[in-house]
Backbone as a chain_set.jsonl record, in Angstrom:
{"seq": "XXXXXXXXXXXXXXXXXXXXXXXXXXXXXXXXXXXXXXXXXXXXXXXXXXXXXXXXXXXXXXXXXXXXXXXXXXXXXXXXXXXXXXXXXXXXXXXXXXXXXXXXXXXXXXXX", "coords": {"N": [[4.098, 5.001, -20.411], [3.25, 5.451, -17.094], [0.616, 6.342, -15.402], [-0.672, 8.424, -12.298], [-2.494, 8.793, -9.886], [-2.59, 11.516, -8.918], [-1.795, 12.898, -11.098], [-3.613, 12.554, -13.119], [-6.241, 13.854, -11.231], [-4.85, 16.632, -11.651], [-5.568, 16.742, -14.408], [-7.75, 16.687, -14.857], [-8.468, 19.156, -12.94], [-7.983, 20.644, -14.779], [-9.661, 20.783, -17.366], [-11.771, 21.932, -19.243], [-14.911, 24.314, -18.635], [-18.062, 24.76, -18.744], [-19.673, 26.052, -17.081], [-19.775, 27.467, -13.803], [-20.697, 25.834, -11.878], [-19.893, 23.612, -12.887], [-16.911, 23.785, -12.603], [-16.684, 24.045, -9.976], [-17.61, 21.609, -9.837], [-15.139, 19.728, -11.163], [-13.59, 20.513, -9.818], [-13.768, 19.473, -6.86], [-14.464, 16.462, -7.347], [-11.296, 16.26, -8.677], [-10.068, 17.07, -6.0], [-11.542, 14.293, -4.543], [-10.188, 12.513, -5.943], [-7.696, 12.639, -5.383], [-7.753, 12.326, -2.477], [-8.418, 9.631, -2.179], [-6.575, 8.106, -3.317], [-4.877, 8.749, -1.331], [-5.704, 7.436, 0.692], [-5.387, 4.692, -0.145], [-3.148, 2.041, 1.18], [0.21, 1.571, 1.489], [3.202, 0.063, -0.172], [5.486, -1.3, 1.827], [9.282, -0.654, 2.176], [11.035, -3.218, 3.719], [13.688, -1.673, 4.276], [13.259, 0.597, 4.654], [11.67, 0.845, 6.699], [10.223, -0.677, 9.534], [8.003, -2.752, 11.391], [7.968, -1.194, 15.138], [6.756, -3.319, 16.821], [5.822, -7.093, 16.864], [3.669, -7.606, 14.15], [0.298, -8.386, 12.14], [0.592, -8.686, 8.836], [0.507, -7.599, 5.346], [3.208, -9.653, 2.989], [5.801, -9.45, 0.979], [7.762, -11.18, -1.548], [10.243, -11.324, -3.704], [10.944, -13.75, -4.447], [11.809, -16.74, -5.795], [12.917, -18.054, -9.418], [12.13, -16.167, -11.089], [8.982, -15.842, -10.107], [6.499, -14.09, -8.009], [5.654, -13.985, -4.536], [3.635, -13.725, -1.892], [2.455, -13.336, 1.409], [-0.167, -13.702, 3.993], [0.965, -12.844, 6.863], [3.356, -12.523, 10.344], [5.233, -10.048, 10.998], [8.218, -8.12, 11.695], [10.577, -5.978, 13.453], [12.685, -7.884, 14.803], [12.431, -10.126, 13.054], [14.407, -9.886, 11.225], [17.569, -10.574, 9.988], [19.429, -9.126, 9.495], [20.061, -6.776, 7.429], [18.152, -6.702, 4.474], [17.424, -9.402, 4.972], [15.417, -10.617, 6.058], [12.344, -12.196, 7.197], [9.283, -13.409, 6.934], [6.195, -14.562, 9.163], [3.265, -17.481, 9.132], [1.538, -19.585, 10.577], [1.354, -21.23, 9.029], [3.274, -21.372, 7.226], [6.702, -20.114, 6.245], [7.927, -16.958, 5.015], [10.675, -16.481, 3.477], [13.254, -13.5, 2.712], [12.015, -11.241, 2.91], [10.712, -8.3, 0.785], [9.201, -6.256, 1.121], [6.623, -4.568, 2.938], [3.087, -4.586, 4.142], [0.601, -2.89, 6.119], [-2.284, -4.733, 7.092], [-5.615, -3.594, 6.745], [-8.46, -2.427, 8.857], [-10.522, -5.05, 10.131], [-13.629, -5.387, 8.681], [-16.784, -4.031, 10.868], [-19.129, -5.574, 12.909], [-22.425, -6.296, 12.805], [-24.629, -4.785, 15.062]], "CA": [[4.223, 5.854, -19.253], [2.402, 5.117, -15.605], [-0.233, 7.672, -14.484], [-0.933, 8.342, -10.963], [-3.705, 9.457, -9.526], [-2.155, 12.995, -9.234], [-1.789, 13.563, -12.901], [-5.57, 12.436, -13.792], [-6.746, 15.046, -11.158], [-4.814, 18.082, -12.279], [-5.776, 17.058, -15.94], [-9.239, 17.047, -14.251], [-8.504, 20.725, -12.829], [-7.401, 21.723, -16.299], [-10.541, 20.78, -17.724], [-12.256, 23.557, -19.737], [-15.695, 24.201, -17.806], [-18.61, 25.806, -19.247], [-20.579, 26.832, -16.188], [-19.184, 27.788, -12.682], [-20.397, 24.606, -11.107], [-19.183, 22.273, -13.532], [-15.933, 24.127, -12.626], [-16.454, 23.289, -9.049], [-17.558, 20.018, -9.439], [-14.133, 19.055, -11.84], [-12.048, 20.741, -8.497], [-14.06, 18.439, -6.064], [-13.741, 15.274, -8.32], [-10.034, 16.007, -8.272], [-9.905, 16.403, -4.658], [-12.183, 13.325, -4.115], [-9.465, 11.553, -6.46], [-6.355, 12.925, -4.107], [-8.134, 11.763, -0.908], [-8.563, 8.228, -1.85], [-5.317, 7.891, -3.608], [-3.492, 9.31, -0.3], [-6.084, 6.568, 1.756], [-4.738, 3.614, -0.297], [-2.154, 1.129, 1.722], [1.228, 1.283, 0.324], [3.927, -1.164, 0.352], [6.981, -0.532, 2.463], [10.553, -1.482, 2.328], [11.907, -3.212, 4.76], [15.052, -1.537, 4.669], [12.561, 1.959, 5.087], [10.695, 0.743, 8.181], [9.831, -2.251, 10.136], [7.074, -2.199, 12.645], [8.054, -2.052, 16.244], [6.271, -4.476, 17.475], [4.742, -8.276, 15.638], [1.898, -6.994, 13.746], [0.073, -8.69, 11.336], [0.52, -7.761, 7.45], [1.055, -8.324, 3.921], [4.43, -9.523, 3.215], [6.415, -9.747, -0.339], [9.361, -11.373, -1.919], [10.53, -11.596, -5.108], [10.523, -14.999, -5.161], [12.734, -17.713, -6.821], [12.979, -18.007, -10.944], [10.989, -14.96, -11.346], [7.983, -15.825, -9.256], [6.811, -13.408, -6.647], [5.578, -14.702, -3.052], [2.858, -12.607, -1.179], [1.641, -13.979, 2.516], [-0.572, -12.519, 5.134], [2.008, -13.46, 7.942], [3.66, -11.429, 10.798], [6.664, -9.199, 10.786], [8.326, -7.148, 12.776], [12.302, -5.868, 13.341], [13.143, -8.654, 15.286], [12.768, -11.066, 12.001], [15.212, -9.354, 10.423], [18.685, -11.158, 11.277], [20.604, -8.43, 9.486], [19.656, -6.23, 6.314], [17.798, -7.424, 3.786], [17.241, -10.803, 4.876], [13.616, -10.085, 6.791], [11.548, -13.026, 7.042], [7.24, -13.233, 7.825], [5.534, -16.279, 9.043], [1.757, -17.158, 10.034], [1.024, -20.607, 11.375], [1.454, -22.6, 7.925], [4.637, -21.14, 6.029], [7.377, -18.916, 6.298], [8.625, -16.475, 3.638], [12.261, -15.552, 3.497], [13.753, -12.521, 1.835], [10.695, -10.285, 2.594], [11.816, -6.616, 0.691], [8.571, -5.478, 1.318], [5.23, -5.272, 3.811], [2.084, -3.184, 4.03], [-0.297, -3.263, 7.362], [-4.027, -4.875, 7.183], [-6.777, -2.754, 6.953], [-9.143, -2.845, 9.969], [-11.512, -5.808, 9.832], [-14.704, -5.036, 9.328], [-17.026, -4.042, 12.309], [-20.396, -6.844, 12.748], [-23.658, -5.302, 12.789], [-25.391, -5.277, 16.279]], "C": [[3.042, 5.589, -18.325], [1.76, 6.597, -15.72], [-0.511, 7.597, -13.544], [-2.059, 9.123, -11.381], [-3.516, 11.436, -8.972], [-2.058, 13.549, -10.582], [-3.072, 13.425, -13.096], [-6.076, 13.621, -12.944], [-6.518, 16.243, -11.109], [-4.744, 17.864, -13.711], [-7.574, 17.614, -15.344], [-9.212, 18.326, -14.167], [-8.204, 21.58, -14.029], [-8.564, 21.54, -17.688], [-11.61, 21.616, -18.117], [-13.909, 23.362, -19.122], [-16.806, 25.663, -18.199], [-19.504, 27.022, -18.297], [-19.756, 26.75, -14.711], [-19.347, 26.103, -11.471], [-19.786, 23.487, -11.989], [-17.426, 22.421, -13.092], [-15.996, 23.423, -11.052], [-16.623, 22.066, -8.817], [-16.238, 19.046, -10.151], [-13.207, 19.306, -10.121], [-12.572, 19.516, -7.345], [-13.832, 16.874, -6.378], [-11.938, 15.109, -8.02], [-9.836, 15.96, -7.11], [-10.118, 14.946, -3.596], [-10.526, 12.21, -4.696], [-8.127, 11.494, -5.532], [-6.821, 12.036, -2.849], [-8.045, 10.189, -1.163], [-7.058, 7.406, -2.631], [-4.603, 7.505, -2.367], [-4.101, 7.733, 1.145], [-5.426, 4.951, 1.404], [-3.328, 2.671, 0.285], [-0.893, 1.364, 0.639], [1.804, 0.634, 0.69], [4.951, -0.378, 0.921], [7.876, -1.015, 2.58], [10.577, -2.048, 3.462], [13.264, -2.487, 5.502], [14.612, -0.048, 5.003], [12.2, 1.916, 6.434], [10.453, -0.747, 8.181], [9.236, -1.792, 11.33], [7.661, -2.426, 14.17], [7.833, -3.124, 16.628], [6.032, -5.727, 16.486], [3.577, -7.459, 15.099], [1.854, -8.152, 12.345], [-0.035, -8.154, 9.81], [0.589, -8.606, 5.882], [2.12, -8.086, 3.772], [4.774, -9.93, 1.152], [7.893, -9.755, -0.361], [9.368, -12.161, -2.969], [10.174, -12.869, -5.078], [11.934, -16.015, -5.872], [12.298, -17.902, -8.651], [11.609, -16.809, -11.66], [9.529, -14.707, -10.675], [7.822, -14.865, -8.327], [5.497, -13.765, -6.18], [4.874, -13.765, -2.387], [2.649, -13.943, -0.258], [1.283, -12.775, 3.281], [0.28, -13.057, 6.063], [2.703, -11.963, 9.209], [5.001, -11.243, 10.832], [6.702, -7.924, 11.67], [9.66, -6.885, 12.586], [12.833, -6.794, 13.989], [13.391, -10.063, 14.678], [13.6, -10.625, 11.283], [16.168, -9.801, 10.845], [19.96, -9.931, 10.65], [20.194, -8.004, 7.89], [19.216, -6.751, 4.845], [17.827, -9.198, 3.845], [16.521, -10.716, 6.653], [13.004, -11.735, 6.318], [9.836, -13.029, 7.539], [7.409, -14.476, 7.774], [4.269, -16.214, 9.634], [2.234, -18.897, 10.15], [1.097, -21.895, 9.945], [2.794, -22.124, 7.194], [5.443, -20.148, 6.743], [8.087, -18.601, 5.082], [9.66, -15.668, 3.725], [12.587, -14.661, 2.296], [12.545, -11.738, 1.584], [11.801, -9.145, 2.222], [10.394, -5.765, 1.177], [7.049, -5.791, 2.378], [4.08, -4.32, 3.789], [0.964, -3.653, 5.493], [-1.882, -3.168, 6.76], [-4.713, -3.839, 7.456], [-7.723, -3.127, 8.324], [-10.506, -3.83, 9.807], [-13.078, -5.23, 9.578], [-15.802, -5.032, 10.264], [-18.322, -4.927, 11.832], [-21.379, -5.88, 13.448], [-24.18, -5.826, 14.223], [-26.468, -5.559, 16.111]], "O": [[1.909, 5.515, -18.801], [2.295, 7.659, -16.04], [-0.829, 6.424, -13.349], [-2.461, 9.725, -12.377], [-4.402, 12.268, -8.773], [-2.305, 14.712, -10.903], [-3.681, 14.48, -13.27], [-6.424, 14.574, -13.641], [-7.349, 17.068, -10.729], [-4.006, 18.598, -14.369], [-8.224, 18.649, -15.491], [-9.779, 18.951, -15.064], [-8.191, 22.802, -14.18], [-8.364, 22.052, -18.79], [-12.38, 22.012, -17.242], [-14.259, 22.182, -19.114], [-16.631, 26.875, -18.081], [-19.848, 28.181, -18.53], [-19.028, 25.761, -14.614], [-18.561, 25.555, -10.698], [-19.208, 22.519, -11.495], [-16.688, 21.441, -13.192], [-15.42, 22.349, -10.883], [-16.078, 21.407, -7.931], [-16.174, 17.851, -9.864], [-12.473, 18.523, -9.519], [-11.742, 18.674, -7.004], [-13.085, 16.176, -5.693], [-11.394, 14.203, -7.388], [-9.383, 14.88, -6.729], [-9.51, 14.557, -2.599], [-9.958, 11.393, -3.971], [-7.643, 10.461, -5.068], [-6.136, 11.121, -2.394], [-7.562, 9.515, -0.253], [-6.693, 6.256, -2.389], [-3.955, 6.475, -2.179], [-3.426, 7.221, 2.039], [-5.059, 4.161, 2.274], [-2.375, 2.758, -0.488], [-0.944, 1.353, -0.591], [1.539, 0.195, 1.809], [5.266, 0.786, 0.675], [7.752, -2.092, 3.163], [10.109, -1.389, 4.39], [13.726, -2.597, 6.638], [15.449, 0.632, 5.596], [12.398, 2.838, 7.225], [10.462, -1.63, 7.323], [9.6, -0.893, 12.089], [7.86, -3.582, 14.546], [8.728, -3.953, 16.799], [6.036, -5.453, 15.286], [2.752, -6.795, 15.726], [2.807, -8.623, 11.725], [-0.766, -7.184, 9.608], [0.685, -9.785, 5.54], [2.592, -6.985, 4.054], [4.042, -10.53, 0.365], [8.79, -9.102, 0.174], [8.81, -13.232, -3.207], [9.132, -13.21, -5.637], [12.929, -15.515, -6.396], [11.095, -17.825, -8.9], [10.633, -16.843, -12.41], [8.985, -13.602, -10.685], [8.83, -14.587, -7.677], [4.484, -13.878, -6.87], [5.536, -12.742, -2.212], [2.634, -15.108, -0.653], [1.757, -11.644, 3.391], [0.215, -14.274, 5.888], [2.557, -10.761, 8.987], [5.834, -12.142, 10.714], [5.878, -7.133, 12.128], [10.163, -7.444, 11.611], [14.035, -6.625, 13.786], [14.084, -10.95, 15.177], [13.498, -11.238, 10.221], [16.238, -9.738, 12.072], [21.084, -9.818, 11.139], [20.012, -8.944, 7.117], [20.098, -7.216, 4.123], [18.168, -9.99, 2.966], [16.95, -10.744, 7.806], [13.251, -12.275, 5.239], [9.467, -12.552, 8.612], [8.079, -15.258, 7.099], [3.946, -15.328, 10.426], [3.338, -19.255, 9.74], [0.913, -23.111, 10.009], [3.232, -22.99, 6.437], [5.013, -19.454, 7.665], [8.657, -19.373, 4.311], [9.66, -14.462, 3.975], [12.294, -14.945, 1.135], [12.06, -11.531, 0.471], [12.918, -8.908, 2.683], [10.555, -4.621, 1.6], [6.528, -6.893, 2.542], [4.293, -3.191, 3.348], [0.683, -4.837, 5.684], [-2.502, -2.234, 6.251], [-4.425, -3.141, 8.429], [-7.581, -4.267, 8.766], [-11.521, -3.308, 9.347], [-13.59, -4.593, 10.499], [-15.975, -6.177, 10.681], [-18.595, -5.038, 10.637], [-21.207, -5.022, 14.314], [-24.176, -7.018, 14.53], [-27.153, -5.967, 17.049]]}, "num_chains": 1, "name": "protein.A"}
């Protein structure tokens, strides 16, 4: 059985707690654990959403003989020629039969 990060922090909140702050620091812990759960990128169907516009992202597809196929490449609804058969491409490949995509994080910023 999978655990999420929702089950670990209401085992956390259920955590017997001998002194009043240990009690608040198990509820903060769990909250800390919710927040960065809920900040994590998820993947997204295609057949859920497709970005307006080109954007750049991570793209996935199963793959041929069990293999599965990740590129950073771009995607959008206009690669799609008709349900489930979504394609990404960047400048060296293209990967057909994307089912799924997730949008880049923001580069990081360069120190002045």
């Amino acid at each position: 059985m999978s655990r999420d990060a929702k089950w670990y922090a209401n085992w956390i909140r259920l955590l017997p707690a001998s002194t009043p702050d240990e009690k608040m620091r198990n509820l903060e812990a769990a909250d800390m654990l919710e927040q960065l759960e809920a900040a994590q990128p998820k993947w997204i169907s295609v057949e859920e959403r497709l970005p307006d516009v080109e954007v750049l992202a991570a793209n996935f597809a199963p793959g041929t003989y069990g293999y599965k196929e990740y590129i950073i490449g771009y995607v959008s609804g206009e690669k799609c020629t008709e349900p489930g058969k979504c394609h990404a491409e960047n400048d060296y490949e293209i990967l057909y039969n994307v089912t799924h995509w997730m949008p880049l994080p923001e580069p990081p910023k360069e120190e002045a």
